[in-house]
Structure formats: structure tokens, C-alpha cells
MIDOSE-1310 file (N, C-alpha, C; in nm, 2 decimals, decimal comma, always signed):
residues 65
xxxx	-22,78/-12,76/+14,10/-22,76/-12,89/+14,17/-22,83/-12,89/+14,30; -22,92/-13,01/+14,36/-23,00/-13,05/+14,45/-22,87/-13,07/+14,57; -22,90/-13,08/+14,66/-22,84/-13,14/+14,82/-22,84/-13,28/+14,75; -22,96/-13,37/+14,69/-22,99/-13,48/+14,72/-22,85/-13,53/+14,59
xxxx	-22,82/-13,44/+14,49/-22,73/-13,50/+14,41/-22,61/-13,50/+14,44; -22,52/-13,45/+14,53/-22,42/-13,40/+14,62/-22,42/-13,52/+14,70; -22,58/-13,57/+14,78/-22,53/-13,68/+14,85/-22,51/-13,84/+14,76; -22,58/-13,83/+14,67/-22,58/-13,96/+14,57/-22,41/-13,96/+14,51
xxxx	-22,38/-13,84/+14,47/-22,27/-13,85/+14,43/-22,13/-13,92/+14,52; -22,13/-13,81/+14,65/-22,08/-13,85/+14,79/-22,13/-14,04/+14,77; -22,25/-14,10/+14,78/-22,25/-14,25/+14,77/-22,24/-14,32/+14,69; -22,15/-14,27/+14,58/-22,11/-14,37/+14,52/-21,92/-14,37/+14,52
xxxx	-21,90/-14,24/+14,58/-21,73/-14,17/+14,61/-21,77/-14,34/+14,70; -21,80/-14,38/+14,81/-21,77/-14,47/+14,92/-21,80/-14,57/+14,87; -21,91/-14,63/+14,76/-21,89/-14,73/+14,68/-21,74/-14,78/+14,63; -21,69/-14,70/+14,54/-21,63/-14,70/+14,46/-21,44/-14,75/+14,59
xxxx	-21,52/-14,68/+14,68/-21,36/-14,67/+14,79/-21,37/-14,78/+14,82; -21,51/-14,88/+14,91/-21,51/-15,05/+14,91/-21,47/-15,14/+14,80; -21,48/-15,09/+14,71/-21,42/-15,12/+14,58/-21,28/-15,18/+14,59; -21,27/-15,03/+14,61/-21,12/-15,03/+14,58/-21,03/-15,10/+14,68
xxxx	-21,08/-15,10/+14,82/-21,06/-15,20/+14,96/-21,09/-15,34/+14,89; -21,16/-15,40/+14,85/-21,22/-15,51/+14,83/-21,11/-15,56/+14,72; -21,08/-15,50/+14,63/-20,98/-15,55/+14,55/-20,82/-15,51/+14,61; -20,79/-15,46/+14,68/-20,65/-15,47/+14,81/-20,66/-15,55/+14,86
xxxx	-20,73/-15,60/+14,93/-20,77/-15,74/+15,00/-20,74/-15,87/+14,88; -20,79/-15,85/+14,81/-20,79/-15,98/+14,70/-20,70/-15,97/+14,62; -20,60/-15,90/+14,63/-20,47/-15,88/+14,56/-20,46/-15,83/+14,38; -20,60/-15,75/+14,36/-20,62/-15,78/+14,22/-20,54/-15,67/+14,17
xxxx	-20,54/-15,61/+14,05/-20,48/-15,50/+14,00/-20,54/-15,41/+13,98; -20,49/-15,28/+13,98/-20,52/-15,18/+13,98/-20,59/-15,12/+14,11; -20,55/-15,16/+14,18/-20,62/-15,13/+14,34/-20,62/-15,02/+14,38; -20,49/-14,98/+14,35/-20,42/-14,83/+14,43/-20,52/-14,75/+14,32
xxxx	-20,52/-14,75/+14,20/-20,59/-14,64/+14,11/-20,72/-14,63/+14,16; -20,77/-14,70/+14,18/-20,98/-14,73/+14,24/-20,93/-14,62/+14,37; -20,88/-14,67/+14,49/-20,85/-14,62/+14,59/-20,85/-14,47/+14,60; -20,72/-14,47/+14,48/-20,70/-14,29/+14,44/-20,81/-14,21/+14,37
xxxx	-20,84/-14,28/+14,31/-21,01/-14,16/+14,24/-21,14/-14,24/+14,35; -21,16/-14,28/+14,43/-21,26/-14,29/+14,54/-21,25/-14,19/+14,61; -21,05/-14,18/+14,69/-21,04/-14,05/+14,73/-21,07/-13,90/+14,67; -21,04/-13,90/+14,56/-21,06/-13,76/+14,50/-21,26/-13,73/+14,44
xxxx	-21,30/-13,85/+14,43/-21,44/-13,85/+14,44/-21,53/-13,81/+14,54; -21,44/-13,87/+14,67/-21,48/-13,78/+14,84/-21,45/-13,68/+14,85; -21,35/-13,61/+14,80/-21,31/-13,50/+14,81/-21,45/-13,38/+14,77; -21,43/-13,45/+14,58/-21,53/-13,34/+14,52/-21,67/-13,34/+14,54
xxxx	-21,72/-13,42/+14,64/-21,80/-13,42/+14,70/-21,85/-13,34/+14,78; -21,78/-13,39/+14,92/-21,79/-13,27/+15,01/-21,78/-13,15/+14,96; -21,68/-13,10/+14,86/-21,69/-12,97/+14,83/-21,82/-12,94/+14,80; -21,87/-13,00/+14,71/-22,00/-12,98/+14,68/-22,13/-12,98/+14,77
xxxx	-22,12/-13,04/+14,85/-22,23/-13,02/+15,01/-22,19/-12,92/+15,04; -22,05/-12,87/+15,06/-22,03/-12,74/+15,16/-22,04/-12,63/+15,06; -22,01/-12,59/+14,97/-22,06/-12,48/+14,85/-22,25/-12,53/+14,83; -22,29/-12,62/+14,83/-22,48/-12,63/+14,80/-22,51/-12,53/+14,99
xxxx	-22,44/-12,59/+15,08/-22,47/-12,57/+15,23/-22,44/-12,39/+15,24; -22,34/-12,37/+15,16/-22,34/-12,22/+15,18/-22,37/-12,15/+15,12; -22,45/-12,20/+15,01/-22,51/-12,10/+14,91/-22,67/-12,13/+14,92; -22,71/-12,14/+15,04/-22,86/-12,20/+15,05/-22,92/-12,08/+15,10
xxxx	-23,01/-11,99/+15,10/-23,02/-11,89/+15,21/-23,15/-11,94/+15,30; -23,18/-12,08/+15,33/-23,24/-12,11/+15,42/-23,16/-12,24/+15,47; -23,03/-12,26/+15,52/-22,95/-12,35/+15,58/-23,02/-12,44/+15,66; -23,07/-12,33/+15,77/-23,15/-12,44/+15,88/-23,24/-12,52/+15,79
xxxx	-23,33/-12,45/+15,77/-23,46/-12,49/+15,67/-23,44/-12,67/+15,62; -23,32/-12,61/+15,49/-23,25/-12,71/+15,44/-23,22/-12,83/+15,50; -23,16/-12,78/+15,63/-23,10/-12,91/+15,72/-23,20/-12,98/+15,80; -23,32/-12,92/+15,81/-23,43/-12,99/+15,90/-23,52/-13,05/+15,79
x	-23,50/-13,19/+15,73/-23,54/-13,27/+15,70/-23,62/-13,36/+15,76
């Protein structure tokens, strides 16, 4: 797995959370569920940046884009 798929993934975890905002707001159903797998989609995200970030053996390298 790339950095770059870690962050695509991570953008669509915060898609998915405006989502889930956007229908709390508008009273629709199922809100709390969107809300709760947005959060757990941030979650497995970041894990995934920090395991790609620590298994890189050029970190800096990596981070200087």
C-alpha cells in the first residue's frame, strides 16, 4: 500500500462524516450509522498513515514532497 492510498482512503473517511453531518442536520435516517462508520473509517485510516509512516525506511524522504 502507497502513502497516496492511505490518504485517499482517509478522504473519503471525511466525505462520508459530511455525510453523515449533512443528514443530522436534515433529520433524515440513519444518521447516527453514517456518523459511526465515518468515525471508524478515520480511525482505520490514520492507523494506516502511521504503520505506512513507520515502516518507511526513508520517513524524511517520504515526507518531503
Amino acid at each position: 500500500m502507497k502513502l497516496w492510498h492511505a490518504l485517499v482512503f482517509l478522504g473519503f473517511a471525511f466525505i462520508a462524516g459530511f455525510t453523515g453531518i449533512l443528514f443530522k442536520i436534515m433529520h433524515w435516517p440513519h444518521s447516527d450509522t453514517v456518523i459511526i462508520v465515518a468515525t471508524v473509517l478515520k480511525a482505520v485510516a490514520v492507523v494506516l498513515l502511521i504503520a505506512k509512516l513507520a515502516t518507511h525506511p526513508k520517513v524524511k524522504e517520504l515526507l518531503n514532497w
